[in-house]
N, C-alpha and C positions, 0 to 999 in steps of 0.2 A: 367405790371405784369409779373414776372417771369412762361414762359411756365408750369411748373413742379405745381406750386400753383393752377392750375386747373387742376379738379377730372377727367377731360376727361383724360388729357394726363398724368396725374401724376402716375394714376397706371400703365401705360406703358413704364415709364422712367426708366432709370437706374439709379437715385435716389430711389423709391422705392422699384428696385429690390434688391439693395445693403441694406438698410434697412430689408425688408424679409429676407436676407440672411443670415445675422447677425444676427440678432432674432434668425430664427431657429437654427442654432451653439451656441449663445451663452447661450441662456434660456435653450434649450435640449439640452445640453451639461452638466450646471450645476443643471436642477433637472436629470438628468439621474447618476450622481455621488453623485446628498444628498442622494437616495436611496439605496446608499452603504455604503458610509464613514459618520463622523462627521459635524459638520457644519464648525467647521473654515478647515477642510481640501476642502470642499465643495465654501467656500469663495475663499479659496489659488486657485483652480482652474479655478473657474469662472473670478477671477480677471486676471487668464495669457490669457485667452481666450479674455476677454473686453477689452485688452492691444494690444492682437494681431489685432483684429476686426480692431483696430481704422488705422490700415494699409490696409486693405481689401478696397479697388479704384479701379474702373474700369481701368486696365493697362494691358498689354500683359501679358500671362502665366509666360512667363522667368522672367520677372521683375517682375510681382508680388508677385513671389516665395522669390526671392533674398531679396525682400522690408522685406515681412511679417519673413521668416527668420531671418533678423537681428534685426527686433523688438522684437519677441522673445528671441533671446539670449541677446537684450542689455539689455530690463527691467528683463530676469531671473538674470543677473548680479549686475543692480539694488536694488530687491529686496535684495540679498542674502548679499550684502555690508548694506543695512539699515536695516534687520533684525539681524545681526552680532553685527551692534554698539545702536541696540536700548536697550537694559537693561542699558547703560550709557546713562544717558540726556544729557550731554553735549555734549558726542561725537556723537549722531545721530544728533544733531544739526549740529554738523559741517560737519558731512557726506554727510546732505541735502543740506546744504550750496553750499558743493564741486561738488556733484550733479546738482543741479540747474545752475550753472557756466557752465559744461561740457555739456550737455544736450543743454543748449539753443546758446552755438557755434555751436552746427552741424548746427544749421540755414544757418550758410554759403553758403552751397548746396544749397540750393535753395529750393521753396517750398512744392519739394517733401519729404525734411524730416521736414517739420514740425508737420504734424500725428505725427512722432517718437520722436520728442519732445517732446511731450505733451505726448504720452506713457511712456514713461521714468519718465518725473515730476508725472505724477499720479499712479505709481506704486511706486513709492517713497513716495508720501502724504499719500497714502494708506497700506503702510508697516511701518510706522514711529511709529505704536501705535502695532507692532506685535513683543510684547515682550516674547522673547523662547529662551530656552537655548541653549548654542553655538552648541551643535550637533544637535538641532533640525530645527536650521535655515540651513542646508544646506537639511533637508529632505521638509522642505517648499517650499523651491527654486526648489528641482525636483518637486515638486506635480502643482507649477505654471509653471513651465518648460512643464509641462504632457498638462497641459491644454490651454498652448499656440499653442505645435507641434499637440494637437488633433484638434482646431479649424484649423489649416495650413491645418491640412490634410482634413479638411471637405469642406474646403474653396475650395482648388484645384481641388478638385475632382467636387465639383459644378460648380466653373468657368470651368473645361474643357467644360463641356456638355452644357455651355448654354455661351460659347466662341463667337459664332457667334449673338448670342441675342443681349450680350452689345455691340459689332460693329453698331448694328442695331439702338441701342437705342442713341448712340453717334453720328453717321451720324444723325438720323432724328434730335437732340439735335441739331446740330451746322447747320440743314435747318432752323429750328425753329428762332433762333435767325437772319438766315438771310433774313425769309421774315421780323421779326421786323426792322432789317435794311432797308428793301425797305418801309417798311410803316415810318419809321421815312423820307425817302426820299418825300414821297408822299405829306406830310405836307409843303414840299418845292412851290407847288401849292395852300395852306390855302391863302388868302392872309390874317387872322389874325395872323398868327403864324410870328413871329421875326427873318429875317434870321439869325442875329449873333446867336440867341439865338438858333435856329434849327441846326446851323451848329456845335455849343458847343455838341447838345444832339448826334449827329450825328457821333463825331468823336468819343464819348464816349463808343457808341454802337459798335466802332468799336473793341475797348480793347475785350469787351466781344466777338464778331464775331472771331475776331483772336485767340483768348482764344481755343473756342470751335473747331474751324478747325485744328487747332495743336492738341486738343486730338482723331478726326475723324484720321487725317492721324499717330497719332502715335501708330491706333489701327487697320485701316483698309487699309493701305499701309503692314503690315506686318502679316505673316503667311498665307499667298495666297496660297490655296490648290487646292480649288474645283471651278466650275463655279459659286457656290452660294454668294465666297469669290469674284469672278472676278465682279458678278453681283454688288456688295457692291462696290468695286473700280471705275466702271463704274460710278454709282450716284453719288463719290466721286469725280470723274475727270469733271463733266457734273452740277455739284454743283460750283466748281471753275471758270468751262466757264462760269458759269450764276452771278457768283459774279463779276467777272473782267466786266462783260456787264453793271450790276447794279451801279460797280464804275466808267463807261464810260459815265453814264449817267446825270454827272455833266452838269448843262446847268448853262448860264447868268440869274439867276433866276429875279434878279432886273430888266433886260432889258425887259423879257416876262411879269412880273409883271406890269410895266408900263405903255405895249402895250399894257396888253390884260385881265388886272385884271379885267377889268369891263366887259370881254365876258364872254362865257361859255364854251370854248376851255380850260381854263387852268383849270375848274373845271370837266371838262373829262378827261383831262389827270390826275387827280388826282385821279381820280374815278378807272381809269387805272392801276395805279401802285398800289392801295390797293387791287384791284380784284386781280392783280400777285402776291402780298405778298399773300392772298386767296390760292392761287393757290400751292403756295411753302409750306404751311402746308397743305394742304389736301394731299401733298406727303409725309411730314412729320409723319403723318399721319399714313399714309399707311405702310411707313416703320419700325415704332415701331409696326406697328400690323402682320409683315411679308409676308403684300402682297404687288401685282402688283398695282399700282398705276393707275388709268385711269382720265381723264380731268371731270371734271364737273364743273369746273368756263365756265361763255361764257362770250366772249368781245364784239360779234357784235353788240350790241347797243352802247355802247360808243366810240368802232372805226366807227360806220356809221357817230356817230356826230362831232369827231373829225373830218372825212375827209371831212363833210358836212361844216364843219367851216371853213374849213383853206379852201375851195372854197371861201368863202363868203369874207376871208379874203385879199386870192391874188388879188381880185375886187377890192378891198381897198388899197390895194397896188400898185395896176399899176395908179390907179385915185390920186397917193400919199396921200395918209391920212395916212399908215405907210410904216417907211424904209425897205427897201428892205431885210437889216441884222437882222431885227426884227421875219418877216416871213419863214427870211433861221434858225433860232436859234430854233422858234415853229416848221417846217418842222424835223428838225435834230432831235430833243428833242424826237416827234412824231417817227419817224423812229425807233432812242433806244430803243425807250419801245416797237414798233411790234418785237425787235430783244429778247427783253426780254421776250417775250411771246413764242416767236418759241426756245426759248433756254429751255423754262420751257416745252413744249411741249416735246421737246428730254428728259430731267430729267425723265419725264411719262415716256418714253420710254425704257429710261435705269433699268426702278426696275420690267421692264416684262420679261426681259431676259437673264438668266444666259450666261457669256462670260469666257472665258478662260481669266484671270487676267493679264500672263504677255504679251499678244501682244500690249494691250492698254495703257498699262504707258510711260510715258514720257521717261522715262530712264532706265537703266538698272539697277540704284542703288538709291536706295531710300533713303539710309542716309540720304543727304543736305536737306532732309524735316523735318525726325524725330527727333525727343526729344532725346541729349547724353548726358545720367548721369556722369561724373564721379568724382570718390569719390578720392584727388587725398591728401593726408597728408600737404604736400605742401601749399595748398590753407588754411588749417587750423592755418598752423603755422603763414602764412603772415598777416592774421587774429587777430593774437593777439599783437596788438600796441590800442595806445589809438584814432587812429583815425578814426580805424574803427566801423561803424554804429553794427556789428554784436557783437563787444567785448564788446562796451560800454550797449547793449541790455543784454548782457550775465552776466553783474555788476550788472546793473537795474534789475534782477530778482536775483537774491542770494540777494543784498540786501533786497528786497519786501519780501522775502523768510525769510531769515532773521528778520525783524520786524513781521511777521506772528506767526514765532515762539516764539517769545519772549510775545504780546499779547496774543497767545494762552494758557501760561504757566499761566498766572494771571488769567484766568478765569477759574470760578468753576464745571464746566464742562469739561473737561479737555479731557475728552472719548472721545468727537467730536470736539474738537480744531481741525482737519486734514481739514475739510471741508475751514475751514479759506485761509489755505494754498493752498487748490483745488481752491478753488475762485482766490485767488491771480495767480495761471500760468496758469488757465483758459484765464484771463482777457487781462496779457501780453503778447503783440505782440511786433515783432520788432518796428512795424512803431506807430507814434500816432496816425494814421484813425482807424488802426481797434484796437487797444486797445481803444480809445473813443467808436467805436461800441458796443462792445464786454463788454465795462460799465454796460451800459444802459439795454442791451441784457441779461446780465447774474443774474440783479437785479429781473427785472423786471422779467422775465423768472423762477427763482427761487419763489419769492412770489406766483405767478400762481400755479407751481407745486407744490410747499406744499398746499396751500390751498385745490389745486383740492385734492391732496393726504387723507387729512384729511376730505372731503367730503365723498371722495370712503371707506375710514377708517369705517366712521362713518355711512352710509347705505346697503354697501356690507361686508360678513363676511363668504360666501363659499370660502374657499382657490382656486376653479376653476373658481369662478370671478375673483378674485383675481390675480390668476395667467394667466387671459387673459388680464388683465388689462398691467400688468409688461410684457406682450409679445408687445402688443399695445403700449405700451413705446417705447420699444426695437428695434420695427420697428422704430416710429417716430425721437428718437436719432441719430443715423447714417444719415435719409432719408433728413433733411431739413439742416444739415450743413453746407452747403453749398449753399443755398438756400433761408430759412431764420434761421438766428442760433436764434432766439428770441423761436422758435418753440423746438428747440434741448434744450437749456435751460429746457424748462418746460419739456419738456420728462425723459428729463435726470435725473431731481428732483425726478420724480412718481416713475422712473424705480429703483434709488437707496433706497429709502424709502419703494416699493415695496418688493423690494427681503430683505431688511431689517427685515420687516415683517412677509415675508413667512420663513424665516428663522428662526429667534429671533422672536418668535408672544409675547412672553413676556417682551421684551425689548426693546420695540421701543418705549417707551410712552416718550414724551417729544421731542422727535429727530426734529417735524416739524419745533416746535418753536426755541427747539434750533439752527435751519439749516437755517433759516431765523434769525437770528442774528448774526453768523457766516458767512452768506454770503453780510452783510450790513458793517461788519468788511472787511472782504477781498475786497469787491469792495472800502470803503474807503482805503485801504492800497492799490490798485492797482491805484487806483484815486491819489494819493499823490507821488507814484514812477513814475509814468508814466512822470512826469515834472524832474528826476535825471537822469543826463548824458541821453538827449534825442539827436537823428539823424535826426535835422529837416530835411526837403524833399527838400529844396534850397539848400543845402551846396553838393547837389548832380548833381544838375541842369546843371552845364559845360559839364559835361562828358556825360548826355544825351543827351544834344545838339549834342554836339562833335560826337558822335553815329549816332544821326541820318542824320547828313551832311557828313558823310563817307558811312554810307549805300544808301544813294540818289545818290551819284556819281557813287556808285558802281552800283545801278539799272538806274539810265541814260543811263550809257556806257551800258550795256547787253541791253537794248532796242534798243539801235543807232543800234547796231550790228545786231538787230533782225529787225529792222523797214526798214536797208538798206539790206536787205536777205545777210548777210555776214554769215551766220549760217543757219545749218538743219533743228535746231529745237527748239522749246523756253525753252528747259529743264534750262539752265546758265540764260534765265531771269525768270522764274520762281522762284529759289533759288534768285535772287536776290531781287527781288519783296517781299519773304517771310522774308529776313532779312529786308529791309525797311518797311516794317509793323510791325514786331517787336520792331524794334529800335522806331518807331513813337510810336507803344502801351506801351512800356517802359516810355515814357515820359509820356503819356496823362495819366498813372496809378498814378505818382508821382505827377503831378498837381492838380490828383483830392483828392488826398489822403493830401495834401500841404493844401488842400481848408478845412478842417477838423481841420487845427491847430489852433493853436491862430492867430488872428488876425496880431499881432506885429511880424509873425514869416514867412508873405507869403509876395512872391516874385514876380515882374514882372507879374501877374497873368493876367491882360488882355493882353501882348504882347506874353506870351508863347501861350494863347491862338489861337492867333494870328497865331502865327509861326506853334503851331500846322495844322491850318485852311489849312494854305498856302502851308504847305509840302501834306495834302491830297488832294489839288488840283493839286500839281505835277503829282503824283498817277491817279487823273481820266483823264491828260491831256494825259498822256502817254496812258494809257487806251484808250481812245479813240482816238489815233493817230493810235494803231494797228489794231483798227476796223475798222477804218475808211480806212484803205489801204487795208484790205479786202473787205469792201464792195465795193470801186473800183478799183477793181483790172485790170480789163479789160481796156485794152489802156494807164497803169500806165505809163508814161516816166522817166525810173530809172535815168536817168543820172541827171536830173535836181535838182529831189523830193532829191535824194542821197545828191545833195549839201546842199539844205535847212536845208535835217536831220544832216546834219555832220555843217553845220554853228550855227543849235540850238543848237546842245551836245557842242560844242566848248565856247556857251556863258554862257551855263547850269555850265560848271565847270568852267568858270572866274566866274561865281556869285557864285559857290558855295564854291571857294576857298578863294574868299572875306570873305565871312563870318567865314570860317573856321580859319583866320588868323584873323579876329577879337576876337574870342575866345582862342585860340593857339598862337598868337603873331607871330614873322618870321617863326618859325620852320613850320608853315602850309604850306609854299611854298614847303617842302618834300613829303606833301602827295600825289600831283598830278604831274606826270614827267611832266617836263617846257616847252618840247615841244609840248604837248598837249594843253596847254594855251598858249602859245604864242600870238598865230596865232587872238584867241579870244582878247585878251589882247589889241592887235595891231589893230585888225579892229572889236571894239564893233558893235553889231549889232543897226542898228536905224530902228527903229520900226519891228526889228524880220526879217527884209530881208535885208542881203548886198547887196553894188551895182552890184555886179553879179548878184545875183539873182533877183533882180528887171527887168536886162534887160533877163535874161530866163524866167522872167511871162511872157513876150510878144511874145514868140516865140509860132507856133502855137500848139505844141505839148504838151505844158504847158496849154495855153488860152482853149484848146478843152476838156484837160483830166477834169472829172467832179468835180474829187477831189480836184484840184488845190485849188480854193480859202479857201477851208478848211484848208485844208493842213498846210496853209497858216494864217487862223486865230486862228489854234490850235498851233502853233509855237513863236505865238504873245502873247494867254494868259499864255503860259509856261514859256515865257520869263520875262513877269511881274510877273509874282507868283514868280519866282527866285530873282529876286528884291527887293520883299515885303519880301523876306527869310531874306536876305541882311539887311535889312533895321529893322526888330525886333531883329533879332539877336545881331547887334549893341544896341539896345533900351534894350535890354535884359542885355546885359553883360555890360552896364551904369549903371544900377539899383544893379546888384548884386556887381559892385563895389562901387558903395556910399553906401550902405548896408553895407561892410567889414570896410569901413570911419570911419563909425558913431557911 
């Protein structure tokens, strides 16, 4: 269950802050203006205000100025084009037409404009029946203009002062999701739960986890003023150390499974990592309530029994009953997770006390972590051919648009034909997951809210129930969008119907039933465009491979460099690290979104999974090769460990340049200078150690150092994970070629 869907933390999230927020702007905004003007100028306001709202995202001041700004001026332009050609039917036909086109290419950007998509289409569905004469549409267009710049300015001035709140509420947001990450780990110790099928849910979680740490650092890396701002960067930086631990804690789950399913050692140590997931929301916790976080998970009963076990078990071990690498893998496993408790213990530490921000950052320039918009014409124009996913998305809705209007003209209602149309670019999404979502969600969601609507109709009748009702909407609308949109649905129905009401109290009758027939039409017309010129989610699949075996190499190398102390400081692997999550959560979004199409339309699905699986095992091998030369640091023999590291990275890029030119053909042999591969090329490694390095494990400065054999069998599962890359990747690009065949 989504954090935010329970009443504990919901009312402290910046989901329902943003909801409250909106509300209050947009409801007292427009009854503080019916109490002056008419109703339709009272409408004209309110709707540039719901226009502008629908941009109002927890994001940085500057950016969210600039966002909400141009949502304002693009739907007052909007309007002011489809109030102009509405007294022609024909020609506002075409105008929405040329609209719906224009509007849903901005998609291109990415999906921070798609709020202002949908802003734009709904103030055009909305303006399609505002028929006035040519000089009165441009005084409509200022009156929506007035009431978009007045919610900006209501909006900014509430974001300044409660600036550091949403920091608060987006850091604890993105702990939230990462003790669910450790409890989905935790299950790795169920022995009923299925590891492919845990390692699926796992990698999944990961899309979401990455998600939310990019919106933490692209709010709380920037505008660093005060110690209170340092103390937030602090939990930010101490949050990271505690994730990179958690993703170091991949162990041989099958091998301890085997050993030791039938003890109660691995049912401690599961008990262990759900107490620390405990542990990471009770700070979570803390930090949407704005205080100091202090420990109240205890572990010493399941670490007495864990160390009580792995006694009982080295007995068992020397008497051989298990292998010796069975009780070094439970030992290690054991270790991680006390690392992961004294890591969440500092996290405590960090939300007691305010620190001057910039001595603790990694760097000096926080760029290569944040989020860069830009808006470049360029990218628009190369955009418009037929093969791209955003143009053909951009047809598919002017067409849907297009048959809306045409069914809305035949029916005898004609006055709410517009809802048809709302439904229909509600519904349309680029991709086919969330326009299947977004089916279902907006039917179903709609018959709710009418009905509730026509309940509250029909036993409440004081306008100040009433109008706490259509406030109670207004909150809900905006709060669960992103969250559960089933919920926004139904809000969004009461809240229109509402102000319907309090406005028009004698013209609403009919509207529920007609709005539920209207919306039964537009989901069938968005149900039936959804299959014209569609982007399935394979015909993209190359490129995000390709992506992520270029961001792997690139995070290999910044590790070797960091793992053989040839660098200061891990700032170059960190940026590399966050693009190789990226490029992996790009892919895993498209897979699961692939999993939602037709059947006849998905591709490779269990070997990307696969590939998926094997690249986040890259990720925790690395992981845990830097911890692990920290935790032995003492007595290290650089010169040796230096070869081993520089013999893995050497076979890391011949496997990874393998695979690269299996999907790329010769030209992949450019992407890696040749004399970097060579050397791999020429003397593969057999079983993870060359014959040099076989004879430096015997020397004593190798044999004595503690970490050696580690060292040494972390190098080994890295190796084969790079293999098994190899190896779907080719399975992979067989499949998508007899696919192209057939």
């Amino acid at each position: 269950m989504h954090y935010a869907l329970d009443i504990r933390t919901f009312l402290f999230s910046h989901y329902f802050y943003t909801g409250l927020r909106i509300a209050t702007g947009v409801v007292g905004l427009t009854m503080l203006v019916f109490n002056m003007a008419d109703m339709q100028t009272t409408m004209t306001i309110f709707l540039g205000a719901l226009c502008t709202s629908l941009m109002d995202l927890p994001s940085p001041l500057r950016h969210k100025f600039n966002e909400m700004l141009a949502g304002v001026l693009l739907c007052t332009l909007v309007m002011l084009v489809i109030s102009l050609c509405a007294p022609i039917h024909w020609l506002v036909s075409v105008a929405m037409v040329v609209v719906s086109f224009l509007a849903s290419m901005m998609v291109v950007y990415g999906k921070k404009t798609l709020p202002l998509q949908f802003a734009a289409l709904m103030v055009m569905t909305l303006s399609m029946e505002n028929s006035v004469p040519f000089n009165e549409a441009f005084l409509h267009a200022g009156f929506f203009l007035a009431g978009g710049l007045g919610y900006l300015s209501y909006s900014m001035i509430v974001s300044y002062f409660l600036r550091r709140r949403v920091k608060q509420q987006v850091l604890a947001e993105a702990l939230f999701e990462l003790a669910r990450y450790l409890r989905i780990k935790a299950e790795f110790y169920d022995m009923r739960s299925d590891l492919q099928a845990q390692f699926t849910t796992l990698v999944r979680q990961q899309i979401v986890l990455a998600d939310k740490l990019q919106a933490s650092r692209d709010l709380v890396l920037r505008d660093m003023h005060t110690k209170q701002d340092g103390l937030l960067v602090h939990v930010h930086l101490s949050m990271l150390e505690l994730y990179e631990q958690v993703l170091s804690t991949h162990a041989d789950y099958a091998l301890l499974r085997s050993h030791f399913g039938d003890t109660d050692v691995i049912i401690f140590l599961r008990d262990l990592a759900n107490k620390s997931a405990e542990d990471i929301e009770s700070i979570a916790y803390a930090v949407t309530r704005k205080r100091a976080s202090t420990p109240t998970v205890n572990y010493k009963a399941e670490l007495r029994a864990v160390q009580y076990e792995l006694q009982q078990l080295q007995q068992d071990s020397l008497a051989g009953h298990i292998p010796d690498e069975a009780i070094t893998v439970l030992r290690v496993t054991y270790n991680k997770i006390l690392d992961i408790i004294e890591l969440i213990s500092q996290l405590h530490l960090a939300t007691q006390t305010p620190i001057d921000p910039i001595p603790i950052l990694p760097g000096s320039d926080m760029t290569p972590f944040l989020t860069q918009q830009k808006y470049k014409a360029g990218l628009l124009i190369a955009n418009l051919r037929w093969q791209s996913p955003i143009f053909r998305f951009a047809i598919r809705v002017a067409l849907a648009v297009s048959a809306g209007l045409w069914i809305a003209s035949a029916l005898p209602y004609m006055s709410h034909g517009y809802w048809i149309v709302l439904t229909i670019v509600i519904i349309l999404k680029p991709n086919f997951s969330s326009t299947k979502q977004r089916m279902s969600d907006r039917l179903i969601g709609t018959i709710i809210g009418c009905l509730l609507t026509a309940l509250i109709l029909r036993f409440v009748h004081d306008p100040m129930g009433l109008l706490a009702v259509l406030f109670i909407a207004s909150i809900a609308a905006p709060a669960f969008t992103y969250v559960k949109y089933r919920y926004t649905a139904i809000a969004a129905s009461v809240q229109i119907l509402m102000l319907l009401n309090l406005l028009l109290p004698a013209g609403h009758q009919g509207v529920v039933s007609e709005r539920l027939i209207d919306t039964i039409i537009g989901v069938a017309i968005a149900t039936i465009f959804s299959y014209v010129l569609p982007s399935w989610e394979y015909r993209d699949l190359p490129r995000l491979l390709k992506n992520v075996l270029h961001a792997s190499h690139r995070y290999i190398k910044a590790s070797r460099d960091m793992l053989e102390g040839k660098v200061g400081d891990d700032f170059f692997y960190r940026v590399c690290r966050k693009g190789f999550m990226d490029s992996l959560s790009a892919l895993i979004s498209a897979q699961v979104r692939m999993m939602d199409e037709p059947i006849s339309k998905q591709r490779a699905v269990r070997e990307i999974n696969r590939f998926v699986v094997q690249n986040y095992l890259v990720a925790a091998h690395i992981a845990a090769l830097r911890i692990m030369l920290r935790r032995h640091a003492e007595g290290l023999p650089r010169e040796p460990v230096n070869k081993l590291i520089e013999q893995t990275y050497l076979n890391a890029t011949a496997h990874l340049l393998q695979a690269q030119s299996i999907l790329e053909g010769p030209t992949a042999a450019q992407t890696v200078p040749v004399e970097e591969v060579a050397p791999a090329l020429a003397n593969p490694l057999a079983d993870t150690v060359a014959a040099e390095d076989i004879a430096l494990a015997t020397q004593p400065d190798t044999t004595e150092w503690s970490g050696w054999h580690t060292l040494r069998r972390r190098s080994a599962l890295l190796d084969n994970d790079l293999q098994e890359i190899v190896a779907q990747t080719g399975a992979i690009e067989n499949i998508l070629r007899q696919a192209e065949l057939a």
